[in-house]
C-alpha positions in Angstrom: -4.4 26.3 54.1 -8.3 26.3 52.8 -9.8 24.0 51.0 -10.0 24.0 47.7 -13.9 25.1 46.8 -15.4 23.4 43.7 -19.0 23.4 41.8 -20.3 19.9 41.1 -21.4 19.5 37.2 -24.3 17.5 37.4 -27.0 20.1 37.3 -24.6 22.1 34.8 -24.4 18.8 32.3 -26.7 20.3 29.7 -24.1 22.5 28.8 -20.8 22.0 27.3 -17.8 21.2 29.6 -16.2 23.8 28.4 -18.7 26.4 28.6 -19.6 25.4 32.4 -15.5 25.4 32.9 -15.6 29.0 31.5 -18.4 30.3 33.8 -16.5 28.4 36.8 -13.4 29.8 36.3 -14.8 33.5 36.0 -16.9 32.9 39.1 -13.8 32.1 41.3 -13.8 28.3 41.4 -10.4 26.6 42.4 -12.1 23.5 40.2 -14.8 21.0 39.1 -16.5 17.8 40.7 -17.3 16.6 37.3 -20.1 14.8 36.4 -20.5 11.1 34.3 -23.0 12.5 32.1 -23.6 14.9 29.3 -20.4 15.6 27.2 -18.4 16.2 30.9 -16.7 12.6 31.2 -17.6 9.7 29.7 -16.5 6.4 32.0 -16.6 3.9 28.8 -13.6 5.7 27.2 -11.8 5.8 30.1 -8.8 3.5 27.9 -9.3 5.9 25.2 -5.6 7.1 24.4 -5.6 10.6 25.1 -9.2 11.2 26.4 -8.4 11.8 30.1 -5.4 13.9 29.1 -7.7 16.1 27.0 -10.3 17.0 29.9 -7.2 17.9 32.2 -6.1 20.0 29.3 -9.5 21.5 29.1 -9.5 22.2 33.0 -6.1 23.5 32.7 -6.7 26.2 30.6 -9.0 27.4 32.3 -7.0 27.6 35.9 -9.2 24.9 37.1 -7.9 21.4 39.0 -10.5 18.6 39.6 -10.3 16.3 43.3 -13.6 14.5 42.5 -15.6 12.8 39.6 -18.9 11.6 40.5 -21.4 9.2 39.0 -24.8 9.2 40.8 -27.1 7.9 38.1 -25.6 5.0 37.2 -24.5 4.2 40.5 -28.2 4.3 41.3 -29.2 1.9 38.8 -26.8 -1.0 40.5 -29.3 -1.9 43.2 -32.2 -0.3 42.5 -35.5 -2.3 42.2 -38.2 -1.8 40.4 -36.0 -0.5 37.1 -38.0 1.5 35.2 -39.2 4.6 33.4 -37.0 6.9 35.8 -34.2 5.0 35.0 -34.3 5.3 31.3 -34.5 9.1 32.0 -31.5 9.3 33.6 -29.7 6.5 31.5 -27.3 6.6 28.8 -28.5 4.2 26.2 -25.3 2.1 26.5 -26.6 1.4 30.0 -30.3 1.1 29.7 -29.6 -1.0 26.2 -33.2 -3.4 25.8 -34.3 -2.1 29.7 -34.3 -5.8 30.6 -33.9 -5.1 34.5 -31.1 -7.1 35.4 -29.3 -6.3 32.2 -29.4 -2.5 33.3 -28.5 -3.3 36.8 -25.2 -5.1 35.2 -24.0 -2.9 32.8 -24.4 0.1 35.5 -22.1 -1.7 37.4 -19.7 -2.3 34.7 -20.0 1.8 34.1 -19.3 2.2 38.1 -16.1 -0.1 37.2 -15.2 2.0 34.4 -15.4 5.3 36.5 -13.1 4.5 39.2 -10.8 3.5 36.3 -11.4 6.8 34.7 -10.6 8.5 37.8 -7.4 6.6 38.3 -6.4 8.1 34.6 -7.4 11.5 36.2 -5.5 11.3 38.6 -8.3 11.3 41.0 -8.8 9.4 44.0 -12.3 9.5 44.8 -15.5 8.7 43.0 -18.6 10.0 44.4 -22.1 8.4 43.9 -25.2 6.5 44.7 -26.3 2.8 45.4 -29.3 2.4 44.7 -32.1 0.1 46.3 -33.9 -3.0 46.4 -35.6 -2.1 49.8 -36.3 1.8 49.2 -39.8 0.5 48.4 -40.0 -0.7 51.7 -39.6 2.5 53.8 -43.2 3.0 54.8 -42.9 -0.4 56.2 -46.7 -1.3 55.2 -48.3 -3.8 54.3 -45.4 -5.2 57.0 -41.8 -5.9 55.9 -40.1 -9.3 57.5 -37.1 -8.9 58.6 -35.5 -11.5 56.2 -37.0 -9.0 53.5 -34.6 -6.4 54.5 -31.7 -8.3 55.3 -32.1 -9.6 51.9 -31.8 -6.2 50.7 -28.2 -5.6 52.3 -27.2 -9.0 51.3 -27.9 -7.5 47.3 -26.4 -4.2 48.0 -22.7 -6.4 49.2 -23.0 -9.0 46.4 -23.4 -6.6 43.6 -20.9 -3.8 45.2 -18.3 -6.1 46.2 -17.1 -6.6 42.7 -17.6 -3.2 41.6 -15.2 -2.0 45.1 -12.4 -4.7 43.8 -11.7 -2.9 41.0 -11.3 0.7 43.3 -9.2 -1.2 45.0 -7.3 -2.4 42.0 -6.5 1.1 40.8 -6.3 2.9 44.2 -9.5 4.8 44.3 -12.2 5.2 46.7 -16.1 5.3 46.7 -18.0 8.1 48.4 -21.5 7.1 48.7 -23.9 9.3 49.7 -26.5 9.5 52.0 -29.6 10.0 51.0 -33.1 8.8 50.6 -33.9 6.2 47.9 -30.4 5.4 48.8 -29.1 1.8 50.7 -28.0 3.9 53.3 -30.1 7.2 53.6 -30.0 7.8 57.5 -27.6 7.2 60.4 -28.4 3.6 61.4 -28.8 2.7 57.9 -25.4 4.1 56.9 -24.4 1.3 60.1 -26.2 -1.7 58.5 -24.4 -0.5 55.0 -20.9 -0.7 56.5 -21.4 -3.9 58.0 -22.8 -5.0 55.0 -19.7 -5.1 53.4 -17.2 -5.4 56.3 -16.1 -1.7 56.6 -13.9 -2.2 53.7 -12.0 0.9 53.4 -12.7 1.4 49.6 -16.5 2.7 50.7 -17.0 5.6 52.5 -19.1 8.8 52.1 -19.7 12.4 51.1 -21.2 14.1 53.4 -24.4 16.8 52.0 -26.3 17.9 54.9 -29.6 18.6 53.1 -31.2 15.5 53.2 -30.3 14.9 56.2 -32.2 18.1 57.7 -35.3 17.3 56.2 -35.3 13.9 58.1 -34.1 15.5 61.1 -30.9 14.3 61.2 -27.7 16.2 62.8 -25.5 16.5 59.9 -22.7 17.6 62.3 -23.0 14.8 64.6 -22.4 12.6 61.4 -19.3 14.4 60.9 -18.0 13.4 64.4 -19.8 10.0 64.0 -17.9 8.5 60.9 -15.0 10.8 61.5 -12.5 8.4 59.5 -15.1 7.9 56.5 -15.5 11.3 55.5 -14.7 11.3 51.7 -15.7 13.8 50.1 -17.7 17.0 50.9 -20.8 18.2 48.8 -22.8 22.0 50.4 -26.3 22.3 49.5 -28.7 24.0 51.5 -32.3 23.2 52.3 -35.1 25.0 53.6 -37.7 23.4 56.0 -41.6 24.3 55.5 -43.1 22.1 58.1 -44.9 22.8 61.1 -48.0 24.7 59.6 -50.6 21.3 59.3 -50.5 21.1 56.2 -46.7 20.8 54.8 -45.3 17.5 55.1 -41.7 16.4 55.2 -42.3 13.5 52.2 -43.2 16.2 49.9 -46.6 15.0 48.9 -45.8 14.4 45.3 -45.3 18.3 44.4 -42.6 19.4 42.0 -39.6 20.4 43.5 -40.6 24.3 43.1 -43.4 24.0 44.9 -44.1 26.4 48.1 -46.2 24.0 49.5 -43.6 21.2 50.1 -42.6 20.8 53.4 -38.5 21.7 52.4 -36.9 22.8 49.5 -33.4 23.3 48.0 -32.1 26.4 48.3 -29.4 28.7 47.3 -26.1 28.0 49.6 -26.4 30.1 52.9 -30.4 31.3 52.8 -31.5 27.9 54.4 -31.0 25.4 57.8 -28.4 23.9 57.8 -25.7 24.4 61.2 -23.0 25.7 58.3 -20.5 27.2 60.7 -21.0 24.5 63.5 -20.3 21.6 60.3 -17.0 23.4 59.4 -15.9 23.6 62.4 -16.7 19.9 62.9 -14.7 19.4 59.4 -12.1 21.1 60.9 -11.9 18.9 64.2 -11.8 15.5 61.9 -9.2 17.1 59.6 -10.8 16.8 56.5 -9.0 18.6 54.0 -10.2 18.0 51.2 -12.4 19.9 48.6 -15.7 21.4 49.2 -17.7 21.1 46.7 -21.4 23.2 45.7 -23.9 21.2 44.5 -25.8 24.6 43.2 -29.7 23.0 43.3 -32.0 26.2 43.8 -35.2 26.1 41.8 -36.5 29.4 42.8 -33.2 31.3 41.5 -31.3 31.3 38.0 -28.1 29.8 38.4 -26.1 32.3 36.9 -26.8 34.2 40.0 -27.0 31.6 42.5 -23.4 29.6 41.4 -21.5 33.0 42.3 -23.6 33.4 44.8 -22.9 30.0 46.7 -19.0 30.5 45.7 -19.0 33.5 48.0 -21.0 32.3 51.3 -18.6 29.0 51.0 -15.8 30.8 50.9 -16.4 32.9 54.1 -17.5 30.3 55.9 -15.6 27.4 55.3 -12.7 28.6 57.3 -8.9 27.1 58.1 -8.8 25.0 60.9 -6.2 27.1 63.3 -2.7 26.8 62.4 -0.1 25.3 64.7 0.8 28.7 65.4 -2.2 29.6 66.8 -2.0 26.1 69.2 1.5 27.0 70.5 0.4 30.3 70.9 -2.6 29.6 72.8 -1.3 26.5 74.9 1.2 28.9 76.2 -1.1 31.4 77.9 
């Protein structure tokens, strides 16, 4: 049976859910991974009698289901120091209240807390998301970083999501954190160190989007077959590498995201370098069956053409494993 093929709202939350449910439904969509932000869901209300009940209704009407919610920004705000300008961009008011650092950093977790609840209402079992950083600021490594500096770092990240992963627990809902940079875990053997961190308690796992990972030359498939058990939830968005010309770096230099002089950018699902057919194929071989979800992030193409666009290369490509069938049939050559 395939997976069910859904577009992450996150990019879309300046427009009504309704109106980005509309456009989803007409493109093909089975669903929505919707987003914590904008009008889409709000985690605060999440006891509010009949507000879950209404965004099914919403989704319903337009033929659409929802597998995932996802939270990024304020999951980013949990660890993250410094706290700062960036944050109040991407803050709800609620959450950034006076900006007093620690403040924020609290009441994003209480907002984390809220969401898994929400999801629970949703009947939704995974929440997908960031961390956030105290040691991000450390990745260049210079001046020099001690040891106990970074160690400390993990130590935060446990402390402050240990409480927040009680409460998935509590209601039965799971945290797929993912990897990326500015992110506790952002590479392979900092996704190890994350685990540990927290005793590979099942409520954490991951969602697995392969873009950042090419631009640090990672293999994204090998990290499917690597943490084969902690593969929550799957996010497609393509990236294309620019590097190699002596002048292009892979840190981006501090050009907008648009740029053609950056050493990768996002773009449009299918027209970039990622190893698509040899990651479904390692999807297949874990058993992952759950949705797979476009994050539609292409600044060089409107996304009314790209969305529909991305729907159709996902949906030839991300092909049934083979049915038992097809294993009798072939183990009795």
């Amino acid at each position: 049976m395939a997976r069910p093929i859904t577009l992450f709202t996150g990019q879309w939350a300046d427009l009504p859910l309704e109106e980005v449910a509309r456009l989803a439904a007409g493109w093909g969509y089975d669903g929505l991974e919707l987003a914590c932000w904008g009008d889409h869901l709000d985690p605060w209300r999440w006891d509010e009698p009949g507000y879950a009940e209404a965004k099914l209704e919403l989704l319903e009407r337009y033929g659409l289901k929802v597998w995932a919610i996802s939270n990024h920004l304020k999951g980013q705000a949990v660890c993250d120091d410094p706290i700062d300008h960036r944050h109040r961009d991407i803050l709800s008011d609620r959450v950034w209240g006076d900006g007093d650092p620690e403040g924020v950093r609290r009441r994003a977790a209480e907002e984390m807390k809220n969401t898994a609840r929400l999801a629970a209402k949703l009947g939704v079992k995974t929440v997908v998301g960031f961390t956030g950083s105290s040691i991000w600021k450390y990745v260049a490594m210079f001046p020099p970083v001690s040891q106990e500096a970074v160690d400390a770092g993990y130590q935060d990240f446990a402390d402050r999501w240990n409480p927040i992963l009680d409460v998935f627990d509590e209601v039965g809902v799971r945290f797929a954190h993912e990897v990326h940079p500015s992110e506790i875990a952002y590479d392979y053997w900092t996704t190890v160190r994350t685990l540990e961190a927290i005793g590979h308690r099942p409520a954490f796992g991951l969602n697995w989007d392969p873009s950042h990972f090419m631009w640090q030359q990672l293999d994204p498939v090998d990290f499917i077959l690597e943490f084969t058990d902690l593969i929550y939830h799957v996010d497609c968005k393509d990236v294309k590498l620019n590097v190699g010309n002596g002048r292009n770096g892979r840190l981006g230099s501090h050009l907008a995201w648009a740029d053609l002089r950056r050493g990768w950018d996002f773009v449009s699902t299918g027209r970039g370098d990622v190893p698509w057919e040899e990651s479904f194929r390692a999807l297949n071989a874990i058993g992952y069956d759950g949705p797979i979800s476009v994050e539609w992030e292409d600044a060089g193409m409107d996304r009314l053409l790209g969305a529909p666009e991305a729907l159709e290369f996902v949906r030839r490509n991300a092909f049934a494993a083979p049915t038992a069938a097809f294993d009798a049939a072939f183990s009795a050559r």
